[in-house]
N, C-alpha and C positions, 0 to 999 in steps of 0.2 A: 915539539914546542912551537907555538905560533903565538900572534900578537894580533886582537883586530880590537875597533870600535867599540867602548862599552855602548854607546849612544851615539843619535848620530850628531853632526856637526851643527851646531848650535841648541846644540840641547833636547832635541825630541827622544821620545825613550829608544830603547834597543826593540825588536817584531817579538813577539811571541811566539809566534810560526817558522818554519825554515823558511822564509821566500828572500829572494836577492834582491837590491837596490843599488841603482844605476847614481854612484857617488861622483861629482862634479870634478875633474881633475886638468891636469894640463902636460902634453907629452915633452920629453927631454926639450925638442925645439920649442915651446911655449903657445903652442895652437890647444884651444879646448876640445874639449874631450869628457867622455865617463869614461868609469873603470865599477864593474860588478862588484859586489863588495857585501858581506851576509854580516848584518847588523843586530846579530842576536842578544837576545836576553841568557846570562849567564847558564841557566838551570837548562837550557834549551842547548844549548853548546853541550854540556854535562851530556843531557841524553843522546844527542844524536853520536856524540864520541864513542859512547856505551853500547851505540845500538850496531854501531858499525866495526864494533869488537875491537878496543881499547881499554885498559884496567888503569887505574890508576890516577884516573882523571884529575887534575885537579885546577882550580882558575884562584889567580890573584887580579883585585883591582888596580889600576896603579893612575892615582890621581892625576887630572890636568897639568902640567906645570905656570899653567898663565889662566887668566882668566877671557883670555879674548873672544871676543864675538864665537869663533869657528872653532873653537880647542874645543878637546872631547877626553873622557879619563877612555885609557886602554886595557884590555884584557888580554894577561898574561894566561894562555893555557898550555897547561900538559899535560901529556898520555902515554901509555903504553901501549904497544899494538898484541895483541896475547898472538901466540905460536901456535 
């Protein structure tokens, strides 16, 4: 079970593609920074979990709590890893 990005921060869609993006963040001491971070579209999470031998898959949306500028809803997923 993992938790990331439905979209990204202020609103542009989630990639259609698996490619990574370089998310704006700031480390424990508060100097900036990115952090890598795979902003996928739901159905794209689904297969790549599937293709890399996972049963079970399943994704919940879990809305914003705020409306602010940089909120984003999250994606709750789970899997199974098959034996």
């Amino acid at each position: 079970m993992f938790s990331t990005l439905a979209h990204y921060l202020g609103g542009a869609p989630a990639e259609p593609d698996v490619v990574p993006a370089e998310i704006a963040a700031r480390t424990p001491g508060g100097e900036t920074t990115t952090m890598r971070r795979w902003v996928l579209q739901e159905h794209v999470w689904t297969k790549v979990l599937d293709e890399s031998g996972f049963t079970g898959v399943g994704v919940d949306t879990l809305p914003s709590p705020t409306d602010a500028p940089r909120s984003a809803a999250t994606l709750l997923i789970r899997a199974v890893r098959r034996a």
